[in-house]
PyMOL Python script that loads the backbone (N, CA, C, O; Angstrom):
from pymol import cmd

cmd.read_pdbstr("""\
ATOM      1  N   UNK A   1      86.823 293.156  11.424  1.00  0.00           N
ATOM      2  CA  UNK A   1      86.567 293.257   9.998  1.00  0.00           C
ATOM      3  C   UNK A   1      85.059 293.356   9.737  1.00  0.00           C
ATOM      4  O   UNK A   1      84.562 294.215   9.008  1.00  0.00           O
ATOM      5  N   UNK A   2      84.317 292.339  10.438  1.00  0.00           N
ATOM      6  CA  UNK A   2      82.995 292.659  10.042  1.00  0.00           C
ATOM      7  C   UNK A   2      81.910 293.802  10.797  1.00  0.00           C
ATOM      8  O   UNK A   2      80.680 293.837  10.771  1.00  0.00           O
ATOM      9  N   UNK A   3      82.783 294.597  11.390  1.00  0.00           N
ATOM     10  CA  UNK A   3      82.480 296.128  12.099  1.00  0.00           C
ATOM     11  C   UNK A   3      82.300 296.964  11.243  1.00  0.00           C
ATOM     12  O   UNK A   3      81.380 297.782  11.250  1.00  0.00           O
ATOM     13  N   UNK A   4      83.093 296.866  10.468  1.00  0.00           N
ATOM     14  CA  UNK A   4      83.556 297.609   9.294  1.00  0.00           C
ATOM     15  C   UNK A   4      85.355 297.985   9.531  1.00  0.00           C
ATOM     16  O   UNK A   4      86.179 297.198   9.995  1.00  0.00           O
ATOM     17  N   UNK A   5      85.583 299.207   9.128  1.00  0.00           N
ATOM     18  CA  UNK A   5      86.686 299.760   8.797  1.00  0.00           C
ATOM     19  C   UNK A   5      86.879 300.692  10.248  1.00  0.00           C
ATOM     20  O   UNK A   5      86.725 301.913  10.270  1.00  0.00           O
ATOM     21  N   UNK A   6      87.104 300.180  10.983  1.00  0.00           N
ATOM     22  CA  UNK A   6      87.278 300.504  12.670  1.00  0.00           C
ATOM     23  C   UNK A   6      88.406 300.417  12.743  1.00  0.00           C
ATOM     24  O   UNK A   6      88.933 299.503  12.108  1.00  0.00           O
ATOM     25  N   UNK A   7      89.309 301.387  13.596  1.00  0.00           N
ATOM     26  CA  UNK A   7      90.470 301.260  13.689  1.00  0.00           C
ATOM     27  C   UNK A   7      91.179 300.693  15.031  1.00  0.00           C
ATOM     28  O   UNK A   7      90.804 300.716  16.203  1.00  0.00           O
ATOM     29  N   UNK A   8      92.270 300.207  14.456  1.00  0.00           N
ATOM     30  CA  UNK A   8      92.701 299.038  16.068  1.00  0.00           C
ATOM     31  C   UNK A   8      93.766 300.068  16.962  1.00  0.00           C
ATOM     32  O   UNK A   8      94.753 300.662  16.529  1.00  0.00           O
ATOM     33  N   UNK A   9      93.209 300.064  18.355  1.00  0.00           N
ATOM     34  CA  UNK A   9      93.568 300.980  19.207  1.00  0.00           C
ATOM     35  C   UNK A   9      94.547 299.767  20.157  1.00  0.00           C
ATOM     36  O   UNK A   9      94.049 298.865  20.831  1.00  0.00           O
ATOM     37  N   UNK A  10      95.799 299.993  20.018  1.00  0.00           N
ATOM     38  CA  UNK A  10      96.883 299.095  20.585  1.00  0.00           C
ATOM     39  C   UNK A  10      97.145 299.258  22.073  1.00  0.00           C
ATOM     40  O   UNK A  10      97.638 300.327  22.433  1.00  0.00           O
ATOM     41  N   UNK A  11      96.951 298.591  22.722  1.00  0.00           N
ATOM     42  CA  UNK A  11      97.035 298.418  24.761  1.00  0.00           C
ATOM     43  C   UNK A  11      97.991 297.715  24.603  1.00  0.00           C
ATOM     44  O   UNK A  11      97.997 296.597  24.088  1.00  0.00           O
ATOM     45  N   UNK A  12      99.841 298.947  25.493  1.00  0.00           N
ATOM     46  CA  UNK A  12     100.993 297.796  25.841  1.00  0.00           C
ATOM     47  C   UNK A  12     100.870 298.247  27.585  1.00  0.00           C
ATOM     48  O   UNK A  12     100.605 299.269  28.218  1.00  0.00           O
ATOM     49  N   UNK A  13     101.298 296.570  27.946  1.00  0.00           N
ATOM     50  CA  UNK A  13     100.889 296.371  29.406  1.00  0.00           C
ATOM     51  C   UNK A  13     102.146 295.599  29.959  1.00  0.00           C
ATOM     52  O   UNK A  13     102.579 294.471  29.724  1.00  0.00           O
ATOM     53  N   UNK A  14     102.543 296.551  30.725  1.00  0.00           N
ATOM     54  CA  UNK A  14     104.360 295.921  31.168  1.00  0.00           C
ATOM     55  C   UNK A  14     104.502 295.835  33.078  1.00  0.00           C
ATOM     56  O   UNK A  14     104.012 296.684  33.823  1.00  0.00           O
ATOM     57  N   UNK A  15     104.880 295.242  33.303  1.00  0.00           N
ATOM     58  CA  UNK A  15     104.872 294.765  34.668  1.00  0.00           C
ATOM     59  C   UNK A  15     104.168 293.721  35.141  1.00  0.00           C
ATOM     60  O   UNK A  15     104.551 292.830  35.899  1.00  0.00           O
ATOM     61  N   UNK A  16     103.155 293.880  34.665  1.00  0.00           N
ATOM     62  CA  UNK A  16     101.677 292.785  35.028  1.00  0.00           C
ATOM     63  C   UNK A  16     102.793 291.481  35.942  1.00  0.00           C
ATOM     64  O   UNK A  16     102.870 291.336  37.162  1.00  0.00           O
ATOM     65  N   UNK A  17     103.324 290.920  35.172  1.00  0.00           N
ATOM     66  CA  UNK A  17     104.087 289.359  36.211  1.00  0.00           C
ATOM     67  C   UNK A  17     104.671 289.673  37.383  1.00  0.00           C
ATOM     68  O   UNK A  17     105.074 288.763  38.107  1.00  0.00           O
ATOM     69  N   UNK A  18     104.821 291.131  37.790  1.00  0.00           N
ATOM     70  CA  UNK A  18     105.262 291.300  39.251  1.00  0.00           C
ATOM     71  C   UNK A  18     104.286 291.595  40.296  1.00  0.00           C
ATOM     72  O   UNK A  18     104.520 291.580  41.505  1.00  0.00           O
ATOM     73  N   UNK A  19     103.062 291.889  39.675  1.00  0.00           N
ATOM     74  CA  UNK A  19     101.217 292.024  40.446  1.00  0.00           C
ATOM     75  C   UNK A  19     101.069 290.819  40.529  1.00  0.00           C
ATOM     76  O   UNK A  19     101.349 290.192  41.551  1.00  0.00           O
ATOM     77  N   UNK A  20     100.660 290.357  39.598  1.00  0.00           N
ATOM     78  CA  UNK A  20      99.648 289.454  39.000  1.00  0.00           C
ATOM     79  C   UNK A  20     100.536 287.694  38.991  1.00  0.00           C
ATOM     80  O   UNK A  20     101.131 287.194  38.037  1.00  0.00           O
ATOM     81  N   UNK A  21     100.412 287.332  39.837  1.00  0.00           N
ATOM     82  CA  UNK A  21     100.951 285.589  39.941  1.00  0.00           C
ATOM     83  C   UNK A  21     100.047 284.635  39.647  1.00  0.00           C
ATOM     84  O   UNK A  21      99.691 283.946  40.604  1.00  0.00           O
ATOM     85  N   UNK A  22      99.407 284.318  38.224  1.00  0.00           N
ATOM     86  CA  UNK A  22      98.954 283.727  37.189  1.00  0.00           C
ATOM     87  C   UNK A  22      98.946 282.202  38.222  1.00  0.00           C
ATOM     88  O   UNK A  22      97.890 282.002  38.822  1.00  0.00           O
ATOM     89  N   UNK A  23      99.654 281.556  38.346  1.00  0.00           N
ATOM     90  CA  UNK A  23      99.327 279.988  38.651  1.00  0.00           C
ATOM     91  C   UNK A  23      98.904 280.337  40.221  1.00  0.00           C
ATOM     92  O   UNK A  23      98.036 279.532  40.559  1.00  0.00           O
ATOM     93  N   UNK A  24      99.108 280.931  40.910  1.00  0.00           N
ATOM     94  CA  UNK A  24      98.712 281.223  42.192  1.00  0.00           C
ATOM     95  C   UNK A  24      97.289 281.834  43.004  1.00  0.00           C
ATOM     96  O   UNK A  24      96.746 281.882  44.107  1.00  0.00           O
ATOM     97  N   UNK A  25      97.074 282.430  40.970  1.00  0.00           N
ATOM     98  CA  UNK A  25      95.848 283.299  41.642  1.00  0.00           C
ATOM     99  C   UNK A  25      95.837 284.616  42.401  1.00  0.00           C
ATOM    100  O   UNK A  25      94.788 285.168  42.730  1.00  0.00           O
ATOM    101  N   UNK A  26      97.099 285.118  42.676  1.00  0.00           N
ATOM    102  CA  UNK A  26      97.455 286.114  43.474  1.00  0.00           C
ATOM    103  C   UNK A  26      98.119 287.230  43.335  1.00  0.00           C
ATOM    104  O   UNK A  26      99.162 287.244  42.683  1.00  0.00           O
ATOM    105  N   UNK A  27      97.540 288.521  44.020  1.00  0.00           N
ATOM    106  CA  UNK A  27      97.745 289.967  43.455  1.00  0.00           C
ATOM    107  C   UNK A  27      98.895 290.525  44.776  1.00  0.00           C
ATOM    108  O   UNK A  27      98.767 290.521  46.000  1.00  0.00           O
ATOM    109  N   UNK A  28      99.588 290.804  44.223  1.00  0.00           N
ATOM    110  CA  UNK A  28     100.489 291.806  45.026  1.00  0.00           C
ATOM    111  C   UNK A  28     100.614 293.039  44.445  1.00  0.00           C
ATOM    112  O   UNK A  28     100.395 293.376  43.282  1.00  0.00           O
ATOM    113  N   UNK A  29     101.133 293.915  45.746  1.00  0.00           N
ATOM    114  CA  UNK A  29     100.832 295.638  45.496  1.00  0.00           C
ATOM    115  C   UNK A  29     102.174 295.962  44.275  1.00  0.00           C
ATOM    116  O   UNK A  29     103.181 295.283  44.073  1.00  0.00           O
ATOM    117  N   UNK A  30     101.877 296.823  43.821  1.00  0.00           N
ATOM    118  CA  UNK A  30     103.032 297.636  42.601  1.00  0.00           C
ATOM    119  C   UNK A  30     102.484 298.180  41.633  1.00  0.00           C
ATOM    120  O   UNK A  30     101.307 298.526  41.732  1.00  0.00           O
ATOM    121  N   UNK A  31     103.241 298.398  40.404  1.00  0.00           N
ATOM    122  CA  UNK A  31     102.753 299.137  39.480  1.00  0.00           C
ATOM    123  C   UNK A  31     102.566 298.354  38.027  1.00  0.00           C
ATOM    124  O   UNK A  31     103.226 297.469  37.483  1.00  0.00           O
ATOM    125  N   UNK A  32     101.476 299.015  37.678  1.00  0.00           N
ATOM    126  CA  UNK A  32     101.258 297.862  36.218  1.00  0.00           C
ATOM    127  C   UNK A  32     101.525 299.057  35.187  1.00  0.00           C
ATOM    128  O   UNK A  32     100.638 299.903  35.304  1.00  0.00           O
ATOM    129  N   UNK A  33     102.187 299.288  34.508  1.00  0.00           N
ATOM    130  CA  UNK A  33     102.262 300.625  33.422  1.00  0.00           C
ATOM    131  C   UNK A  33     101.581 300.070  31.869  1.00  0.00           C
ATOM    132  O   UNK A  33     101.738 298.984  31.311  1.00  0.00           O
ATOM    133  N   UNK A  34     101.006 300.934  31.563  1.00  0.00           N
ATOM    134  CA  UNK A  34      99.422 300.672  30.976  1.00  0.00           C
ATOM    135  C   UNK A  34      99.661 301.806  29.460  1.00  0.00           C
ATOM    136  O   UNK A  34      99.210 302.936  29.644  1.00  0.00           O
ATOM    137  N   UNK A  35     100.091 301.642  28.535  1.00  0.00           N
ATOM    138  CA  UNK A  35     100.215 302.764  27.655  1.00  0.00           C
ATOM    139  C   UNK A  35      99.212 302.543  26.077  1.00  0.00           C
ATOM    140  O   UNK A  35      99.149 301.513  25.406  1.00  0.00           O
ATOM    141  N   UNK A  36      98.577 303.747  25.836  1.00  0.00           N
ATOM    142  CA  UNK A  36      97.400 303.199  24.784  1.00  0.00           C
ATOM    143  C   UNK A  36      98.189 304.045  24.030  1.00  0.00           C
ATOM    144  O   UNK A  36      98.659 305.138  24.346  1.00  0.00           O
ATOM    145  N   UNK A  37      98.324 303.148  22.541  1.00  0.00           N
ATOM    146  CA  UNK A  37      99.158 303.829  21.330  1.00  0.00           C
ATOM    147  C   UNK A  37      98.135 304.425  20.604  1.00  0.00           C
ATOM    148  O   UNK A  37      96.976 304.437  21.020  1.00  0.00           O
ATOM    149  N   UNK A  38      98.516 304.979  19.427  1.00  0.00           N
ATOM    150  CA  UNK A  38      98.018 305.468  18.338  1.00  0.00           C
ATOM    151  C   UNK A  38      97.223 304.584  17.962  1.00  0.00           C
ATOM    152  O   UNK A  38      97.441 303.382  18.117  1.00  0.00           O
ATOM    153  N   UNK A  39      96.187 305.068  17.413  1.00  0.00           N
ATOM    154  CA  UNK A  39      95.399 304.205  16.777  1.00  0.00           C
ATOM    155  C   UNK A  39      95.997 303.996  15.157  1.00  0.00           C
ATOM    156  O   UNK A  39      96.607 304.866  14.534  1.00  0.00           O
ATOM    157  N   UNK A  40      95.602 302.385  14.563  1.00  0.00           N
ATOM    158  CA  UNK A  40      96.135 302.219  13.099  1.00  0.00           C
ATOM    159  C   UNK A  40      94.789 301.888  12.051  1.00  0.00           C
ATOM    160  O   UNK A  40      94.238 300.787  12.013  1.00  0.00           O
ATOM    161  N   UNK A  41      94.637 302.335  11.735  1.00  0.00           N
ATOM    162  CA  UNK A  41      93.721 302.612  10.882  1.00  0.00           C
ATOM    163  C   UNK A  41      93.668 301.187   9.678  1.00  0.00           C
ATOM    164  O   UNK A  41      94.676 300.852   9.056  1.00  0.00           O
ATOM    165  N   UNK A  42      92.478 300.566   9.540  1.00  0.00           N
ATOM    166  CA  UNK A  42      92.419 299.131   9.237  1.00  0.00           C
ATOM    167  C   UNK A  42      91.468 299.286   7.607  1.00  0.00           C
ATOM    168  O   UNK A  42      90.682 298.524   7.045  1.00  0.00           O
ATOM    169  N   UNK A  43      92.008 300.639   7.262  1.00  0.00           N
ATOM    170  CA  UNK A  43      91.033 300.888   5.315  1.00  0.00           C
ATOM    171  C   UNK A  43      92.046 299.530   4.942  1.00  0.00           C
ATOM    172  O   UNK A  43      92.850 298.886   5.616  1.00  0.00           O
ATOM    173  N   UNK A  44      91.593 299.446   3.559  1.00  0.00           N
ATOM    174  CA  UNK A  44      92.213 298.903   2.586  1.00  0.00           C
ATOM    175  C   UNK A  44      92.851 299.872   1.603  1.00  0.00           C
ATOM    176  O   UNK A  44      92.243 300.864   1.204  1.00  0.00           O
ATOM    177  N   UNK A  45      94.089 299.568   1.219  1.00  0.00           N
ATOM    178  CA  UNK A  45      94.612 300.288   0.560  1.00  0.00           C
ATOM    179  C   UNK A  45      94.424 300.122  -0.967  1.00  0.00           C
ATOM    180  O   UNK A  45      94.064 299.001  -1.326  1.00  0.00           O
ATOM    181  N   UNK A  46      94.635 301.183  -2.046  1.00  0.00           N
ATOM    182  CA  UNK A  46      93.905 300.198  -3.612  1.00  0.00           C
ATOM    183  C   UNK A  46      94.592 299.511  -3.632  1.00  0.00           C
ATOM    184  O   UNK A  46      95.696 299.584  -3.093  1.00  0.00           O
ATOM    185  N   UNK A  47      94.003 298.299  -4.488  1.00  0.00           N
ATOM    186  CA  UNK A  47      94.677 296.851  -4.646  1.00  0.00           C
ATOM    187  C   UNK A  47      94.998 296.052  -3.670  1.00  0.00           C
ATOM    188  O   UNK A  47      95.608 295.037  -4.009  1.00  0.00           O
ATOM    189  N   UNK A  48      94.771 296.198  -2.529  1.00  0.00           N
ATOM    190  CA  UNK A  48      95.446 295.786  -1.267  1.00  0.00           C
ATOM    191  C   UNK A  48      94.390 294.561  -1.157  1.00  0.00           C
ATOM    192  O   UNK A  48      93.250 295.020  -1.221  1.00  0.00           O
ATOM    193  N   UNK A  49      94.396 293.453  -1.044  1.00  0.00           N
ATOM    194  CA  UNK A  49      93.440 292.088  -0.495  1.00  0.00           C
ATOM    195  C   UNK A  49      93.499 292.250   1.065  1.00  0.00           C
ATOM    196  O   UNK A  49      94.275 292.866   1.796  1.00  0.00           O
ATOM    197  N   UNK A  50      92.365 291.450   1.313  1.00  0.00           N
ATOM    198  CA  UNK A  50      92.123 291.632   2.978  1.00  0.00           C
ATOM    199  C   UNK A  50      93.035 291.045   3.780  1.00  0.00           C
ATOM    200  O   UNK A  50      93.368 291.391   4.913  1.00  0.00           O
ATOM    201  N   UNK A  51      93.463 290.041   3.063  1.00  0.00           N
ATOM    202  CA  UNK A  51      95.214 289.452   3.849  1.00  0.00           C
ATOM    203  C   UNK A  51      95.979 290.044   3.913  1.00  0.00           C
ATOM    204  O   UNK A  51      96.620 290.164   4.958  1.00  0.00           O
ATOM    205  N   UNK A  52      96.329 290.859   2.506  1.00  0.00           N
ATOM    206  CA  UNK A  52      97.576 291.746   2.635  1.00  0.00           C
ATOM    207  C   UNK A  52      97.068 292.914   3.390  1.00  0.00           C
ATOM    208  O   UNK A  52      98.009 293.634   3.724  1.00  0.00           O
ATOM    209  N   UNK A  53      95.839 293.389   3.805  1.00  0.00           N
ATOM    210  CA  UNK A  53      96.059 294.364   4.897  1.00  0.00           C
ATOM    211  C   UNK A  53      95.947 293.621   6.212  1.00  0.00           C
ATOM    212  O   UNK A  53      96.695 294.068   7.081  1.00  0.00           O
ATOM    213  N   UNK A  54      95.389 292.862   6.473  1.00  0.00           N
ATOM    214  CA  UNK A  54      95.818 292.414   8.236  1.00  0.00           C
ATOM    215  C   UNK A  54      97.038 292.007   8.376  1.00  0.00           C
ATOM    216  O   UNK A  54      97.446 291.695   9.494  1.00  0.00           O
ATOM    217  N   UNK A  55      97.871 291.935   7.224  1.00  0.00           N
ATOM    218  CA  UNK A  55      99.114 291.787   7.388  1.00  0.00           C
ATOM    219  C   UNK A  55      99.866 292.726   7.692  1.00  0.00           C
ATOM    220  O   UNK A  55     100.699 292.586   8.587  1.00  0.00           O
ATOM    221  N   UNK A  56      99.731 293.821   7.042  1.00  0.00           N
ATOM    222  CA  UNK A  56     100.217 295.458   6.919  1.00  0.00           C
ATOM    223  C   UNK A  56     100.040 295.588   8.564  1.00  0.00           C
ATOM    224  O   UNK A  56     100.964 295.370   9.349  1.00  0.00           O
ATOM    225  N   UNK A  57      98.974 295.899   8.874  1.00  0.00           N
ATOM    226  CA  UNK A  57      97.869 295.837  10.322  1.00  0.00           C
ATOM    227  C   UNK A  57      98.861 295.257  11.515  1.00  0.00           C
ATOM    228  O   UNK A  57      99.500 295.777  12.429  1.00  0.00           O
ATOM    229  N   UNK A  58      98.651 293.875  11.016  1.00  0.00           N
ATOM    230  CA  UNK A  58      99.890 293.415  12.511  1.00  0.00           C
ATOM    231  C   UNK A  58     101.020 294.062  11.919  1.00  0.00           C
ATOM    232  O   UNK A  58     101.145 295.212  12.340  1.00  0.00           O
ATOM    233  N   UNK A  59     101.753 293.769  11.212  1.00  0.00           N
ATOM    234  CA  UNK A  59     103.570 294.340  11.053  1.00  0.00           C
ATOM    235  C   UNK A  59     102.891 295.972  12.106  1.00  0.00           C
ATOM    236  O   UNK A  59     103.342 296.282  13.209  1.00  0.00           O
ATOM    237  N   UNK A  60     102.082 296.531  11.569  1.00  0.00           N
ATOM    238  CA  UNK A  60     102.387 298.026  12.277  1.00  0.00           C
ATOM    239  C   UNK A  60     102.431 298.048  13.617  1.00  0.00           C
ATOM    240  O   UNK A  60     103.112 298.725  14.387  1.00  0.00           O
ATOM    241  N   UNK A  61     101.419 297.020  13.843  1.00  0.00           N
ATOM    242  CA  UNK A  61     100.944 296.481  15.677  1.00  0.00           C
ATOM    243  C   UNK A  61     102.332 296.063  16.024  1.00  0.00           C
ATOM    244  O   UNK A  61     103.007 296.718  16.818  1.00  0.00           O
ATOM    245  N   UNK A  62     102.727 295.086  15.497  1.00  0.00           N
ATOM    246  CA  UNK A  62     104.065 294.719  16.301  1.00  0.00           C
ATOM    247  C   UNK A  62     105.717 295.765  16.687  1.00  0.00           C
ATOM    248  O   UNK A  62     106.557 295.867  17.581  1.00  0.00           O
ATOM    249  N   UNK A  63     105.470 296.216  15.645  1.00  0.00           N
ATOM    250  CA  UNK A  63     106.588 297.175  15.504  1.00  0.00           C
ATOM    251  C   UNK A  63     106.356 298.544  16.691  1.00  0.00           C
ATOM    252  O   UNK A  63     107.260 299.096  17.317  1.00  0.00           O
ATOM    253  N   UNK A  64     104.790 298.880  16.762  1.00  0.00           N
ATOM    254  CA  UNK A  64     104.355 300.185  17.495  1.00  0.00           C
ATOM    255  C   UNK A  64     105.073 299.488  18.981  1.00  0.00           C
ATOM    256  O   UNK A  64     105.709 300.155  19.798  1.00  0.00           O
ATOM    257  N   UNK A  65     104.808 298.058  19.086  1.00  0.00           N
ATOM    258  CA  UNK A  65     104.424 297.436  20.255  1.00  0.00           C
ATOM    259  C   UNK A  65     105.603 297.504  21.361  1.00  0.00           C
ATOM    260  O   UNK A  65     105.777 297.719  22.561  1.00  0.00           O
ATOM    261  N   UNK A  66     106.514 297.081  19.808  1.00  0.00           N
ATOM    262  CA  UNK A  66     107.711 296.510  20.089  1.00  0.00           C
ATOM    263  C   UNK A  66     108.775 298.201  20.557  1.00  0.00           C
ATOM    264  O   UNK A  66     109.371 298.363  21.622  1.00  0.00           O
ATOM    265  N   UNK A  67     108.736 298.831  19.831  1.00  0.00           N
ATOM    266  CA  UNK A  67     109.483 300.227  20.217  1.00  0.00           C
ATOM    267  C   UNK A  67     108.934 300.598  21.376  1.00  0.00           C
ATOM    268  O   UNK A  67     109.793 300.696  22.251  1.00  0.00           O
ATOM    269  N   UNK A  68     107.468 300.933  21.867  1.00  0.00           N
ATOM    270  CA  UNK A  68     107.120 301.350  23.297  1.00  0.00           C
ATOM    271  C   UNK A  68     107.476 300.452  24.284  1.00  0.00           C
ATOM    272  O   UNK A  68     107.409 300.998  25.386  1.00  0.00           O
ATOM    273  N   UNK A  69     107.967 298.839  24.366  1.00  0.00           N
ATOM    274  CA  UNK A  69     108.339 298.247  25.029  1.00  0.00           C
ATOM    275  C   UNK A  69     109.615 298.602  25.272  1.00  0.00           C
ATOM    276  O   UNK A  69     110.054 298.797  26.405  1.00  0.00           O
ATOM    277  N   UNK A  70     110.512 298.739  23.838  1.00  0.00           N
ATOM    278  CA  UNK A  70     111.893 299.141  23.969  1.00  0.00           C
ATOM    279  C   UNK A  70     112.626 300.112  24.744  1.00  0.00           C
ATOM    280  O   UNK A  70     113.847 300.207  24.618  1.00  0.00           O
TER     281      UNK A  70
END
""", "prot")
cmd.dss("prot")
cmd.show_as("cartoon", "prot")
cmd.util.cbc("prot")
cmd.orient("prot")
């Protein structure tokens, strides 16, 4: 927000827990699939308050997130 009006470029990252063993510290070989979405564009819309757009903002993030996972 205080960048300005920069738009949020969404990274979904699927596999990672079959590399990557978090309490262990330890990398094993495979594939991490790595997909960069659309970017969502973070204007304000008229009338829109800065809550009601980071709200707008995530709902779009989650939903983009959630279908490329799907």
């Amino acid at each position: 927000m205080e960048a300005g009006n920069l738009p949020l470029v969404p990274i979904v990252i699927s596999n990672s827990s079959r590399v990557l063993h978090v309490p262990e510290r330890h990398f094993q070989s495979g594939t991490i699939r790595v997909k960069v979405l659309q970017p969502i564009e973070t204007d304000s819309k008229d009338g829109e308050t800065e809550e009601d757009m980071i709200l707008r903002v995530l709902g779009q993030l989650k939903e983009n997130m959630y279908l490329t996972l799907e």
